[in-house]
N, C-alpha and C positions, 0 to 999 in steps of 0.2 A: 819485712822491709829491707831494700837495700843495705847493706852495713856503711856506703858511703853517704848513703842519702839520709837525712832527717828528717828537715822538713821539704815545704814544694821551694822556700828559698831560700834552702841554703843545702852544706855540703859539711860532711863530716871530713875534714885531716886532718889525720892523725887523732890528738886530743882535744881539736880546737874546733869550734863549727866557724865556717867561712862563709857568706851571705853570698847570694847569687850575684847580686850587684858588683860583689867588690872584684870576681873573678871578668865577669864581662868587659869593667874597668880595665883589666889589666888583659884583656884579648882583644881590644881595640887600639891599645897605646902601641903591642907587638905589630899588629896588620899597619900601623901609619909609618912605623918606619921600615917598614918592609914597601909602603909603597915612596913615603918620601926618601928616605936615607940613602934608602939604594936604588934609587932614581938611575945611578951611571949603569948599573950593569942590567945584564940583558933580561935576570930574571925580574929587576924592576919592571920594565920595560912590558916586559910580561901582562904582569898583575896591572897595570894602568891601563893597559890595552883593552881587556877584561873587565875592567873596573868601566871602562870610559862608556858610554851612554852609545847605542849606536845611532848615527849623524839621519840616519833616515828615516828613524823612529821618531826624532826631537819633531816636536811644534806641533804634532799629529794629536789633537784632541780624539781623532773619531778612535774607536772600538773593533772590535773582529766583525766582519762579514760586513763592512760599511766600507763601499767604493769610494778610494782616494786618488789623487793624480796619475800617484803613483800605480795603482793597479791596470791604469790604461795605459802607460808606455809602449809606442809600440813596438814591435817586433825587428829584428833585422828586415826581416820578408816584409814587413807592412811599412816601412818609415812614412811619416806624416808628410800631407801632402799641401802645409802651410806655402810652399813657396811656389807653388803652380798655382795663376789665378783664376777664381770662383767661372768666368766666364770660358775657358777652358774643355771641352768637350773629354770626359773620365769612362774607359770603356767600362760596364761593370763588373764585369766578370773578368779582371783583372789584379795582379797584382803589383805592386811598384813597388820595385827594386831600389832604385836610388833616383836625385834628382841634381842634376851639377849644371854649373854656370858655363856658359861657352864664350869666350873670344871672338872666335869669326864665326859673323854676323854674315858672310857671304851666300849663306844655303840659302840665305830668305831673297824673297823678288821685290828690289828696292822700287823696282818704277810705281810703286802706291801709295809711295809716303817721303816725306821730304828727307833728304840728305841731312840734311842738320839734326834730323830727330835720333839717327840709326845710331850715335857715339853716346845718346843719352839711353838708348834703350834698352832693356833689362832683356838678356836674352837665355835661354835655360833649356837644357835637354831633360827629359825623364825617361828612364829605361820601366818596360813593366813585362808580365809573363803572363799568359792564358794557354789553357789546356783547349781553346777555340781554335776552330781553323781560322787561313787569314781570310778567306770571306767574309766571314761571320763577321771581323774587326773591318774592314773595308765597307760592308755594306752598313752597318752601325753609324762611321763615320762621315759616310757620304749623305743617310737618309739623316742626322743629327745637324751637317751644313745645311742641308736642304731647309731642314724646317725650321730652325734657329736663325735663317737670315745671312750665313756666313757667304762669303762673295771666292767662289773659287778663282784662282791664280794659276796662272801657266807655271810650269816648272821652269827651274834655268837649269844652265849647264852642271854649274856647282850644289846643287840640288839631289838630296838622296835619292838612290834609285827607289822604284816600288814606291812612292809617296805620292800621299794628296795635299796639295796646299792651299789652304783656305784663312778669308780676315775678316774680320769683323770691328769696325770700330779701329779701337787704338790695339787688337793683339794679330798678328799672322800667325797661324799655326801650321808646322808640319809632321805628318802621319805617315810614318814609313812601316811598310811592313813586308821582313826580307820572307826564305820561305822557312816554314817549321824546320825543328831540328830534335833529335831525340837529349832527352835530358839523362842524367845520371843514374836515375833510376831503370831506365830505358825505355819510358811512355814519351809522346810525342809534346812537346810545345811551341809556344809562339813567344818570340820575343820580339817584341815590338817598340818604336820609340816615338815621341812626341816632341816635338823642336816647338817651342814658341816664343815669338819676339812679341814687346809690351813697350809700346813707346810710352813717352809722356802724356799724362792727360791732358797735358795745359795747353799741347800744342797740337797744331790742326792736322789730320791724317785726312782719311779720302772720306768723299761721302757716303751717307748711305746706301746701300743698295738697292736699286732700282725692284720694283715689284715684278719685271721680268724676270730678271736674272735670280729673283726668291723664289720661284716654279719651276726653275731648270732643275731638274732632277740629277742628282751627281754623284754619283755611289764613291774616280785616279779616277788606287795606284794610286795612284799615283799617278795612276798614272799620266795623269796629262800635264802633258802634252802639249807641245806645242811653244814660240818662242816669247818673251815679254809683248804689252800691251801698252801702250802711252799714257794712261793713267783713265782714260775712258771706256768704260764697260760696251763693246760692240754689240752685242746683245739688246743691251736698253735701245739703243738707236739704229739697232737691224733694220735695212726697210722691207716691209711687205713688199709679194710677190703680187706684181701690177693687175688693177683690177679691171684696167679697161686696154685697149689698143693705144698707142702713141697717136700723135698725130700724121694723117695720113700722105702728107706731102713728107714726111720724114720718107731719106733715098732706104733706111734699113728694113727689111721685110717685114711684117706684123699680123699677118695673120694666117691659117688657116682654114678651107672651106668647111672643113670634118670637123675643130676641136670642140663642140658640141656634144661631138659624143664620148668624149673624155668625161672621167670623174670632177663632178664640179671643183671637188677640192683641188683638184692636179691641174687645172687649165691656166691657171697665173704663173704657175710654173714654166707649161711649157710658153707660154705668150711670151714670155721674159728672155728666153733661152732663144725664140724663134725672131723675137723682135732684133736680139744681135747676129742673126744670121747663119747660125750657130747649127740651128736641124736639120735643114735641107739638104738632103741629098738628089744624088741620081740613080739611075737603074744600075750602074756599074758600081755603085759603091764610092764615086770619089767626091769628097765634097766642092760644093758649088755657092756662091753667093748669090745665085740664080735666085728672085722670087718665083718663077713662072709656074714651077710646082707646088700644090696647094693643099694636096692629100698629105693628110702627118699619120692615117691611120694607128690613131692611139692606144689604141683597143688589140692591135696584134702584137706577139710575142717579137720584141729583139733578139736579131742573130749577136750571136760572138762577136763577127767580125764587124757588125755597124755601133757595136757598145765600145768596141776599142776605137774607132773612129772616132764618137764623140767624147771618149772620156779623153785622149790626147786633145782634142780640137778645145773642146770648153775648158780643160786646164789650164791649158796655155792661152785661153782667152781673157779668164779674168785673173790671171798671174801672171798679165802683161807689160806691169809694171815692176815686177821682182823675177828675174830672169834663171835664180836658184830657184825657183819652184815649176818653171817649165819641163816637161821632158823633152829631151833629147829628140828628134827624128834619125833614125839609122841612116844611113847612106848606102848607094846601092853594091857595095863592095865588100859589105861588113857581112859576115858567112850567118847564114839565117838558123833559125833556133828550131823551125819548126819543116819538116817535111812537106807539107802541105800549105806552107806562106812561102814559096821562093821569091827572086828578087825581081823580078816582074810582076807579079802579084800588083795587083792597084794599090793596095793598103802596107803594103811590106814595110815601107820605114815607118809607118805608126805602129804597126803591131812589134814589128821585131824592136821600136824605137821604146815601150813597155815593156819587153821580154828584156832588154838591157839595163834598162833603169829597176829591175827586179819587183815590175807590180804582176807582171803573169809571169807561171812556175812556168821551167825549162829547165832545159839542163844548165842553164847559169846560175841557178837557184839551188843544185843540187838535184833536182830531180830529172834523174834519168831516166825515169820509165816516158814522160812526157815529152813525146817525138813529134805529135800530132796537135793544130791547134783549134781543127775542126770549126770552121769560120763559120759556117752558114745552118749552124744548129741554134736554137734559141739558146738565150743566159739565162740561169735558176740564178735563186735569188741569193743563196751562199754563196755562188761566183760573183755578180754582183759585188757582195760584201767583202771578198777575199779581193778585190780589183780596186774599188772605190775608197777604201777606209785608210791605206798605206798615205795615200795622197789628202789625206784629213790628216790624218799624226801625225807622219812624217816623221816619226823617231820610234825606238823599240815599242815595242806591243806588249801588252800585261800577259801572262802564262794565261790561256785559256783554258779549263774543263768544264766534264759536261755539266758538271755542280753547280760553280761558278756562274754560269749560263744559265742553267735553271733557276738559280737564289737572286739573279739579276733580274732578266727579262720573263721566267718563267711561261717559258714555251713549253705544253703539253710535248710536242712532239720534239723539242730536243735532244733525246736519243738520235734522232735521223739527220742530223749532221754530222756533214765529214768533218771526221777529228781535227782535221787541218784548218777547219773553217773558223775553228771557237775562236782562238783569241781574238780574231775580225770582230766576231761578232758581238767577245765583251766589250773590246774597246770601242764600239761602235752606240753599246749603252752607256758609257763614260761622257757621250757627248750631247747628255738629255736631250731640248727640242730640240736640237738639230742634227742629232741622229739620221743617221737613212733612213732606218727601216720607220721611226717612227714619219717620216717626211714623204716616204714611199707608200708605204704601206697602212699608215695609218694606226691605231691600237690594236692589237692582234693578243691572242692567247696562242697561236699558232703561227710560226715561223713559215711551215710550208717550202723548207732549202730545197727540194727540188722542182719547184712551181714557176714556169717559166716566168722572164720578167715584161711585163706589157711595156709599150714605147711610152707610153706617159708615163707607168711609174720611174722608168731609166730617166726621164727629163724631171723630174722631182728631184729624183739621188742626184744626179749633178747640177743642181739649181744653185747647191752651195759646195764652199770645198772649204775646210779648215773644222777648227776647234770654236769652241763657245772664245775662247778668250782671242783667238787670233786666226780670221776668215774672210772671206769676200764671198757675195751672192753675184746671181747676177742685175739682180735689182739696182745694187751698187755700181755694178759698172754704167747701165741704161742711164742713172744718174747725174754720174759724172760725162758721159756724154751730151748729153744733156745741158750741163752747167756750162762746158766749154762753147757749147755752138750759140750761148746764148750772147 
């Protein structure tokens, strides 16, 4: 046996046996003034620290391996995404970074909501990161407005680049997405950001949108495009491409001997285009408001030179009333762009009048190798597109590849366009139904870029000129003619 120990309670000193109790006694009375008495100095200070319960442990009934609040905090990388609202479009394969409140409310396109509302409205950026390309995040967002309802919006000035803006109800939102960037590790990513303004519910924003404009297909960017809109969806009240002839005392030409054997789909088209006097030509190429000619043969391939004809003529016909959107005509002094359009030429100040205003490549565009304008070869349908679509946007064009292209429109054969052709051709998908090639050509799996362009599909492509949110057909013009003589 121990020589100190006796029993289990008590302690032998010296001669005396001591109970367990009465030492315990006297090592709790030590530890209280050790934590009260010397409360001022540090090694109090200490011991109360130690002693004191930790603050995050209190009030916790549960046990080990039982999920508490706390075990779901989330991460720097993850913070909670309380203050973005539930109606919101969240890409999922992302992460959010942070989420902060903005001041100017200037990025968003006020013309769809009343002025009084924008001082009340809750407005908030959120930054986030994917290891996705920006297609993948683009095309997510655009097919998630499509099928949710959301009403895409023209961009403004103050407006992020690479963005798509889209509202629904009482929120706008804007989807910017710049290009990847390598991160610190050195793999690529995408940082991406999310603008959205939340007005008031109590008060009245725009209405629903139109069952039309919920089938426009709309993957932008951002990119569109294009300048504010009066608070009226043009789309809902597009008018159809005319289904019968005008009336035939009307002095404007209306019809055609041949257009019969055009694609039934394309004949409203060109009816529309011929009824303002718009397709007629001559054997020389110069236009004429002549009826006497009758033959439109729709069915033959358009040259070069009669597509630049009519793309200058019908632009500046139904953007009669907006003089920034005509082009120019050259004058016969101005030094010509092209070896084969001198200033005699019949067409010269149309064509060189496009070669200026930078819709066809030249050397004002930077390309030098293109000396030659080759007038009287048929247009493929990538020309077409690389001609037609500048005069639709009318501001930068989204980075086009052949990806991008493919994940949009997916065209088997889009390898076989010129690299130069893509962004045309995405941005041209940005502008769902009234896209060219879908207006021209129909649904296609096959692009077909070097496939000459028949005269009826060219009078299709220029039946309309603009964006989903800000255009004229020429339906609209016939209209307003129409209205006035009445």
């Amino acid at each position: 046996m121990n020589p100190f120990q006796t029993q289990t309670n008590t302690f032998l000193l010296g001669q005396h046996i001591i109970p367990r109790s009465f030492l315990h006694g006297i090592w709790m009375i030590s530890l209280l003034c050790m934590t009260s008495g010397c409360a001022n100095s540090s090694s109090g200070d200490v011991w109360q620290r130690s002693l004191t319960p930790d603050p995050q442990l209190q009030g916790s009934p549960t046990g080990f391996g039982v999920n508490t609040p706390q075990a779901n905090l989330p991460s720097p990388l993850n913070p909670p995404q309380d203050d973005i609202p539930a109606e919101v479009p969240v890409y999922p394969n992302a992460k959010l970074i942070t989420t902060l409140t903005i001041q100017d409310k200037t990025i968003f396109p006020f013309s769809q909501v009343a002025t009084s509302n924008i001082q009340d409205a809750m407005a908030k950026v959120s930054h986030w990161s994917t290891t996705d390309s920006v297609d993948l995040i683009r095309d997510f967002f655009q097919k998630t407005f499509q099928n949710q309802g959301w009403e895409r919006l023209s961009r403004t000035p103050t407006s992020p680049p690479d963005s798509l803006i889209a509202q629904r109800n009482e929120i706008q939102v804007i989807v910017s997405t710049p290009p990847r960037q390598l991160n610190q590790s050195g793999t690529e990513e995408t940082k991406f950001t999310i603008h959205f303004l939340k007005l008031p519910t109590n008060k009245p924003t725009t209405p629903p949108s139109s069952p039309v404009s919920v089938l426009i297909p709309q993957p932008g960017s951002p990119d569109f495009i294009g300048p504010l809109w009066n608070g009226v969806n043009p789309i809902a009240n597009l008018r159809k491409p005319s289904s019968q002839s005008p009336d035939p005392t009307s002095p404007i030409p209306h019809s055609f001997s041949d257009l019969s054997k055009a694609p039934q789909s394309l004949r409203p088209y060109i009816q529309d285009l011929a009824d303002l006097g718009l397709l007629i030509t001559d054997d020389s190429g110069v236009q004429t408001k002549s009826p006497s000619q009758k033959l439109f043969r729709p069915n033959q391939p358009i040259t070069r030179r009669e597509f630049a004809r009519w793309l200058a003529t019908v632009n500046n016909r139904l953007n009669a009333a907006r003089p920034g959107r005509q082009i120019r005509l050259a004058v016969e002094t101005t030094r010509p762009s092209y070896q084969d359009i001198p200033r005699n030429d019949a067409d010269f100040a149309v064509i060189q009048g496009l070669a200026e205003a930078g819709i066809l490549p030249s050397s004002l565009t930077g390309d030098n190798t293109t000396v030659l304008f080759r007038p009287n070869i048929p247009l493929v349908r990538e020309g077409l597109l690389t001609w037609k679509v500048p005069l639709d946007v009318r501001q930068r064009l989204p980075l086009g590849t052949l990806e991008s292209v493919q994940q949009t429109w997916g065209f088997q054969d889009a390898p076989r366009i010129t690299s130069g052709a893509l962004k045309f051709i995405l941005a041209d998908y940005q502008n769902g139904e009234l896209s060219n090639i879908r207006r021209a050509f129909g649904f296609t799996t096959l692009l077909q870029p070097k496939r000459p362009v028949t005269r009826s599909e060219a009078a299709a492509a220029l039946w309309y000129f603009g964006t989903e949110g800000d255009g004229i057909s020429a339906a609209d013009v016939k209209a307003e003619i129409s209205t006035q003589s009445e």
